[in-house]
N, CA, C and O atoms as CSV, one atom per row, in Angstrom:
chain,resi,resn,atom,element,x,y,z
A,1,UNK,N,N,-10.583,-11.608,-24.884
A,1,UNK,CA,C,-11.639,-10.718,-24.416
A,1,UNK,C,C,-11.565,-9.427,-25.230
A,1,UNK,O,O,-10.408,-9.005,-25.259
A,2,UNK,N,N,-12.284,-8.798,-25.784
A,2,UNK,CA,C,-12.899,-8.080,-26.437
A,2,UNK,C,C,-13.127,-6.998,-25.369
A,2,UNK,O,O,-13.617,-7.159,-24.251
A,3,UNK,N,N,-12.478,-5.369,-26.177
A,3,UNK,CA,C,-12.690,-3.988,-25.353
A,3,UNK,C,C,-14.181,-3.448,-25.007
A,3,UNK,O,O,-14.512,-2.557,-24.224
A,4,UNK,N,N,-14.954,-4.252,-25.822
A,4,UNK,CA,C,-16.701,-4.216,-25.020
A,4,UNK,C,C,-16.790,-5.115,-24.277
A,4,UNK,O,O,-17.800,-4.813,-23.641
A,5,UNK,N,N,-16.345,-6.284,-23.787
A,5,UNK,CA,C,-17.008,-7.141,-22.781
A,5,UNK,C,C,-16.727,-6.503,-21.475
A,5,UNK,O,O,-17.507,-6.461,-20.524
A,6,UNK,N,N,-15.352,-5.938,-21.535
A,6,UNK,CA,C,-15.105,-5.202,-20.179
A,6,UNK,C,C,-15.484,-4.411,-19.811
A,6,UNK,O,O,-15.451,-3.442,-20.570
A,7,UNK,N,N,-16.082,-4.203,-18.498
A,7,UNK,CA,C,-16.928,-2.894,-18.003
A,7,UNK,C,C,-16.283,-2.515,-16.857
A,7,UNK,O,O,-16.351,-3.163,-15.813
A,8,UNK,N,N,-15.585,-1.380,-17.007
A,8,UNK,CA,C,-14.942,-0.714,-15.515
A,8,UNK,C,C,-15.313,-0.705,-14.640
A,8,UNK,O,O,-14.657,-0.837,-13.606
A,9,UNK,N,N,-16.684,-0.520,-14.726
A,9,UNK,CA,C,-17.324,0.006,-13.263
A,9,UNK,C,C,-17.781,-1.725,-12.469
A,9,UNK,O,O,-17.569,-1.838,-11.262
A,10,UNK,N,N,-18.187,-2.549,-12.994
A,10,UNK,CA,C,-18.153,-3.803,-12.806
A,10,UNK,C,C,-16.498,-4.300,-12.229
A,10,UNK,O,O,-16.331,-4.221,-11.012
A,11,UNK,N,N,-15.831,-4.580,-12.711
A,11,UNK,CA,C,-14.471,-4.329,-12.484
A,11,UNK,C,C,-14.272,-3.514,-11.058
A,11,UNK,O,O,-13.878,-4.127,-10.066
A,12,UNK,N,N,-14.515,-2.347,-11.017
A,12,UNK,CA,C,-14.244,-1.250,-10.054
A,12,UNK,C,C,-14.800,-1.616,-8.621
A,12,UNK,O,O,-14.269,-1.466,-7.521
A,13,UNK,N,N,-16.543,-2.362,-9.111
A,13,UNK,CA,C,-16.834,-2.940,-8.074
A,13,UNK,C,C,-16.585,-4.189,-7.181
A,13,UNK,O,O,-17.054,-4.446,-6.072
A,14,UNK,N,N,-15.639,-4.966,-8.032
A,14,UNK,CA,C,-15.367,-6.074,-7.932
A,14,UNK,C,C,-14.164,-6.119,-6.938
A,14,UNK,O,O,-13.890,-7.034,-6.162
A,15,UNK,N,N,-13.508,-4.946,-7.121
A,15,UNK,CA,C,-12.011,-4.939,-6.732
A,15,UNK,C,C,-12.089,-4.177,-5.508
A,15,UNK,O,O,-11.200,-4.220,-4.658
A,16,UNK,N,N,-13.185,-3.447,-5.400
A,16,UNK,CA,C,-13.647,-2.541,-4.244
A,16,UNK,C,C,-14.164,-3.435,-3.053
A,16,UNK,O,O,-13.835,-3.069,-1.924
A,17,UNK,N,N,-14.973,-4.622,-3.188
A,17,UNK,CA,C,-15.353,-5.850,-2.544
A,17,UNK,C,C,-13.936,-6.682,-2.720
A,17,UNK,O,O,-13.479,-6.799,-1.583
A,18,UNK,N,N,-13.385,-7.073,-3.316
A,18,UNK,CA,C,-12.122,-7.559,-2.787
A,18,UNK,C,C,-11.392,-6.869,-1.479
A,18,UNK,O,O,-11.210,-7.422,-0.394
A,19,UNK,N,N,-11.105,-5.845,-1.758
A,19,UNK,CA,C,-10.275,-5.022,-1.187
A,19,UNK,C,C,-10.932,-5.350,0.637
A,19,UNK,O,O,-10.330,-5.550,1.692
A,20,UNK,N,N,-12.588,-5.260,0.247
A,20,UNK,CA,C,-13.194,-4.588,1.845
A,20,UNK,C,C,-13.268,-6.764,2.411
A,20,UNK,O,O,-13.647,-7.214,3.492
A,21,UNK,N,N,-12.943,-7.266,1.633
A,21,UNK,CA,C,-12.634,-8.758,2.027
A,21,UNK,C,C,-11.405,-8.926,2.601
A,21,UNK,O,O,-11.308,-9.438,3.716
A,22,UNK,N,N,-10.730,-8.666,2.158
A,22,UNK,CA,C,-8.747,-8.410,2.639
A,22,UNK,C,C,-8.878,-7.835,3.573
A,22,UNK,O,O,-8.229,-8.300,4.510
A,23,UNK,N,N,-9.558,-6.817,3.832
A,23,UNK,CA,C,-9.636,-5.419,5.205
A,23,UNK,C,C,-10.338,-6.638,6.593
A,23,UNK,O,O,-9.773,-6.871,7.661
A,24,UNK,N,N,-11.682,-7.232,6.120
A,24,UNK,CA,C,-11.869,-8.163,7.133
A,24,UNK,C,C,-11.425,-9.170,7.562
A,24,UNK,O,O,-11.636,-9.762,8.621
A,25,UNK,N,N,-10.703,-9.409,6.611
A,25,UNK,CA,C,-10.376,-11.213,7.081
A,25,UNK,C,C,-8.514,-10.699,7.957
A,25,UNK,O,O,-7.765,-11.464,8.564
A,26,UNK,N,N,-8.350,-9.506,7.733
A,26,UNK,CA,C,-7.107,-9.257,8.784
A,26,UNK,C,C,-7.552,-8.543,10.153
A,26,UNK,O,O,-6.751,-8.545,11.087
A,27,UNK,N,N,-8.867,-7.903,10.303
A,27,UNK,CA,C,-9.306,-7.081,11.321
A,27,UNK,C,C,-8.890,-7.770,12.539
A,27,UNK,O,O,-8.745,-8.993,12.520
A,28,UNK,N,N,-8.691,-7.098,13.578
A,28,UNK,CA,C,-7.845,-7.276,14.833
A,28,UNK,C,C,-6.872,-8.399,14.795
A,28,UNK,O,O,-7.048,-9.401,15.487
A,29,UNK,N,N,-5.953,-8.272,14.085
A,29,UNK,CA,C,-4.767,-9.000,13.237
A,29,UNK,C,C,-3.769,-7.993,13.212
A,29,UNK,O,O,-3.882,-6.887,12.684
A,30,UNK,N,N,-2.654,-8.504,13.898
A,30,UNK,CA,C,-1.550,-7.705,13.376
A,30,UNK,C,C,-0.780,-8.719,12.314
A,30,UNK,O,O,-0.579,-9.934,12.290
A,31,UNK,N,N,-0.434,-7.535,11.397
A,31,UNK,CA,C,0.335,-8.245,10.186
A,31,UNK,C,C,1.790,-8.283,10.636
A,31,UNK,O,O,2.004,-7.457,11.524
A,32,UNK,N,N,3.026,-9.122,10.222
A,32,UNK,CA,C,4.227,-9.367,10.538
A,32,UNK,C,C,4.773,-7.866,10.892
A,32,UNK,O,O,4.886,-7.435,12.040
A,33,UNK,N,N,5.090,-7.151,9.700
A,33,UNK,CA,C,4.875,-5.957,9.075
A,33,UNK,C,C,4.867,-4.984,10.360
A,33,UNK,O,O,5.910,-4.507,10.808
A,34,UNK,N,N,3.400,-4.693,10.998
A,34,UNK,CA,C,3.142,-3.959,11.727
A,34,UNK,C,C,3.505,-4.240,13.022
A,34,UNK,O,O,3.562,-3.306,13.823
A,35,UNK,N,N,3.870,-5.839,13.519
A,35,UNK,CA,C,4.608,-6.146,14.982
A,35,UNK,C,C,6.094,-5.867,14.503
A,35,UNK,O,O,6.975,-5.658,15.336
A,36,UNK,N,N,6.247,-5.869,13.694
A,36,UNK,CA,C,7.692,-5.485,13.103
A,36,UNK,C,C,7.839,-3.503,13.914
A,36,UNK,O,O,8.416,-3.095,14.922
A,37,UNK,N,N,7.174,-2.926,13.057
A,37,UNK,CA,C,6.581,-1.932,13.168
A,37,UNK,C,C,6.843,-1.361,14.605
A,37,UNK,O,O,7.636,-0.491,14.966
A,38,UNK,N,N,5.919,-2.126,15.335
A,38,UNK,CA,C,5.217,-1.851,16.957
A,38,UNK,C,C,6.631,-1.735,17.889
A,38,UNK,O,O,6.905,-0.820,18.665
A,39,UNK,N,N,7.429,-2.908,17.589
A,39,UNK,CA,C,8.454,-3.665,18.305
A,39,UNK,C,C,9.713,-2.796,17.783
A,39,UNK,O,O,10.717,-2.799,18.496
A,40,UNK,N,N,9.721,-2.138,16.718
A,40,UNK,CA,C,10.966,-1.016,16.513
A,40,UNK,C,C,10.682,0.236,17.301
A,40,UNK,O,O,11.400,0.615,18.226
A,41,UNK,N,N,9.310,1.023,16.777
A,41,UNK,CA,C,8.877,2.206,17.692
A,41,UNK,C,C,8.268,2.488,18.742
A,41,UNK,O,O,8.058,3.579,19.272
A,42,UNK,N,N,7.976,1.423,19.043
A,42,UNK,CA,C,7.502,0.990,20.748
A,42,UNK,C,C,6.045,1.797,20.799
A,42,UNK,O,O,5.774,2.580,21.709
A,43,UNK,N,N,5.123,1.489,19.666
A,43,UNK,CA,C,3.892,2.042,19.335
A,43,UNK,C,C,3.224,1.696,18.373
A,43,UNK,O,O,3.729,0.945,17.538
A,44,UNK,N,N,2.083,2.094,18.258
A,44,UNK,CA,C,0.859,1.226,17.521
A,44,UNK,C,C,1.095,2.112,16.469
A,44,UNK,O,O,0.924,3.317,16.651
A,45,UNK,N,N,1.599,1.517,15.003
A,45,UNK,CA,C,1.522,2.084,13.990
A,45,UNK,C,C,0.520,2.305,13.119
A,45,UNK,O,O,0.721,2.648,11.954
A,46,UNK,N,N,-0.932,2.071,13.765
A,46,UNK,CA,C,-1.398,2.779,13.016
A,46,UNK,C,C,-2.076,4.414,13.211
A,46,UNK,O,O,-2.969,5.067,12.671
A,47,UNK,N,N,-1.327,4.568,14.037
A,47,UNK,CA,C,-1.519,6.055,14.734
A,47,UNK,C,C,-0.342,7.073,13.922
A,47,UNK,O,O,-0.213,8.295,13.999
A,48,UNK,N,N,0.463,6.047,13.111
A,48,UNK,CA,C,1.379,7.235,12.395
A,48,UNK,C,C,0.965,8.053,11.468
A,48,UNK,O,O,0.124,7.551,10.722
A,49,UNK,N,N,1.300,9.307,11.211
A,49,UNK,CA,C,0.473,10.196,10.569
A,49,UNK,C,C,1.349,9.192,8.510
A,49,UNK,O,O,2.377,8.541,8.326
A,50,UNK,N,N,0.205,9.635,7.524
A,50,UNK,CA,C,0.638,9.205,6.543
A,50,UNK,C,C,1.431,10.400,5.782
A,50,UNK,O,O,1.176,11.551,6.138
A,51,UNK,N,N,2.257,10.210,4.885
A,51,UNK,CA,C,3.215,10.778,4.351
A,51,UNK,C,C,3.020,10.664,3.257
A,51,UNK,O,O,2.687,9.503,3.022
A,52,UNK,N,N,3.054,11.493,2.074
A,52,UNK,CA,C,3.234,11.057,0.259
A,52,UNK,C,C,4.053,12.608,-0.114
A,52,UNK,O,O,4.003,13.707,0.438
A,53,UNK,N,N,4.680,12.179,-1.117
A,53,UNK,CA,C,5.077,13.721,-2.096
A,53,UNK,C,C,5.734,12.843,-3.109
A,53,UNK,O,O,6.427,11.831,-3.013
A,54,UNK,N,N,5.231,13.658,-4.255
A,54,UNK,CA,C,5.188,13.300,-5.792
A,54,UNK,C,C,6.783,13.657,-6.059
A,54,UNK,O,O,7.579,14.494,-5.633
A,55,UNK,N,N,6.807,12.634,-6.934
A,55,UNK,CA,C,8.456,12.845,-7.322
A,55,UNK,C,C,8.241,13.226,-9.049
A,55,UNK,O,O,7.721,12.211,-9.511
A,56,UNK,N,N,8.384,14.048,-9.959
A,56,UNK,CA,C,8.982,14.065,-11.084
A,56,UNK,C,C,9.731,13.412,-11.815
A,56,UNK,O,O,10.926,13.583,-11.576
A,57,UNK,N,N,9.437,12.589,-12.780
A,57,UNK,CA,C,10.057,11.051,-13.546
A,57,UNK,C,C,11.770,11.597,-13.255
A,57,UNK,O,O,12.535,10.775,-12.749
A,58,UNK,N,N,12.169,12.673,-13.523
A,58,UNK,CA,C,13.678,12.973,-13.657
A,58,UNK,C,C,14.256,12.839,-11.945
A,58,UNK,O,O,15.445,12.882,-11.627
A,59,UNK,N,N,13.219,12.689,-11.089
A,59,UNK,CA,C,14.142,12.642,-9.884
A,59,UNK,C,C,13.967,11.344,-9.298
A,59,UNK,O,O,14.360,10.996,-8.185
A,60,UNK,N,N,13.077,10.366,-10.502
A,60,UNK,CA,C,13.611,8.767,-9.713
A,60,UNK,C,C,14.491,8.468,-10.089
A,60,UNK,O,O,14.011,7.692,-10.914
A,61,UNK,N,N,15.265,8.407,-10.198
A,61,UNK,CA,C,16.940,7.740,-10.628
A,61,UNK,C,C,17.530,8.401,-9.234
A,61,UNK,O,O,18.121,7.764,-8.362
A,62,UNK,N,N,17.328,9.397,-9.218
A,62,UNK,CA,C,18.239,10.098,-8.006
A,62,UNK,C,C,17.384,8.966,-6.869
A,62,UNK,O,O,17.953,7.921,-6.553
A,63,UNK,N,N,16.282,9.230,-6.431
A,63,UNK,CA,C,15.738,8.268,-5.302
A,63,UNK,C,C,16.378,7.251,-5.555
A,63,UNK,O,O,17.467,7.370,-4.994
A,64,UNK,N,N,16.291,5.916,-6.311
A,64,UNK,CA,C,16.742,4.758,-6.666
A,64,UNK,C,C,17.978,5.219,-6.178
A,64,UNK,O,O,18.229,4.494,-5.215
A,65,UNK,N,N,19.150,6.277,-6.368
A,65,UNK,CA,C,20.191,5.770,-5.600
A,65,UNK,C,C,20.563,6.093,-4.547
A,65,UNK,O,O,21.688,5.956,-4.068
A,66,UNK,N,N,19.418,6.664,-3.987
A,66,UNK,CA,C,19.573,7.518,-2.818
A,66,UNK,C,C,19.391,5.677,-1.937
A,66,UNK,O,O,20.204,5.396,-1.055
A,67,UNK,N,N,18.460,4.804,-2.270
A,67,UNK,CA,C,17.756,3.616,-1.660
A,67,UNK,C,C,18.590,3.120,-1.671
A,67,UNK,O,O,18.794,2.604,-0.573
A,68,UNK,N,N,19.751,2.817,-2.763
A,68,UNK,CA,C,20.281,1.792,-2.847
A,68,UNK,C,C,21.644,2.138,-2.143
A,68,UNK,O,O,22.393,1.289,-1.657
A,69,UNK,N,N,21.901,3.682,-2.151
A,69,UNK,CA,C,23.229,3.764,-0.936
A,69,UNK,C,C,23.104,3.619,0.381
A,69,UNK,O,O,23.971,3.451,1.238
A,70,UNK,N,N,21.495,3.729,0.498
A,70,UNK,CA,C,21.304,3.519,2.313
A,70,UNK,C,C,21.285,2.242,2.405
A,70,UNK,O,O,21.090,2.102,3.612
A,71,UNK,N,N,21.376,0.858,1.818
A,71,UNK,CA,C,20.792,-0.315,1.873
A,71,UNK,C,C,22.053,-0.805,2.138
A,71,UNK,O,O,22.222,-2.011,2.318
């Protein structure tokens, strides 16, 4: 395939309709995952607030062993 046949936004849409296919075909479905989830915190996880913070390439090594000493 050739860098003109591909069109991002085609692509973009494609994966965007995937995505909202995956979202339905689990709707009122709990995933393993989330009874996993439910059954540790004795609550519906999807009420947990979400969490992110950016790590700096020099402080994944430190994470990686931060994971691998708690494991």
């Amino acid at each position: 395939m050739s860098a003109r046949e591909f069109d991002p936004s085609e692509f973009g849409a494609s994966f965007q309709r995937f995505l909202e296919l995956v979202e339905q075909s689990t709707e009122g479905r709990d995933t393993p995952f989330e009874s996993l989830l439910a059954e540790h915190f004795g609550t519906d996880p999807s009420e947990f607030p979400v969490i992110a913070e950016s790590l700096g390439a020099t402080d994944l090594p430190n994470l990686q062993l931060a994971l691998t000493a708690y494991e």
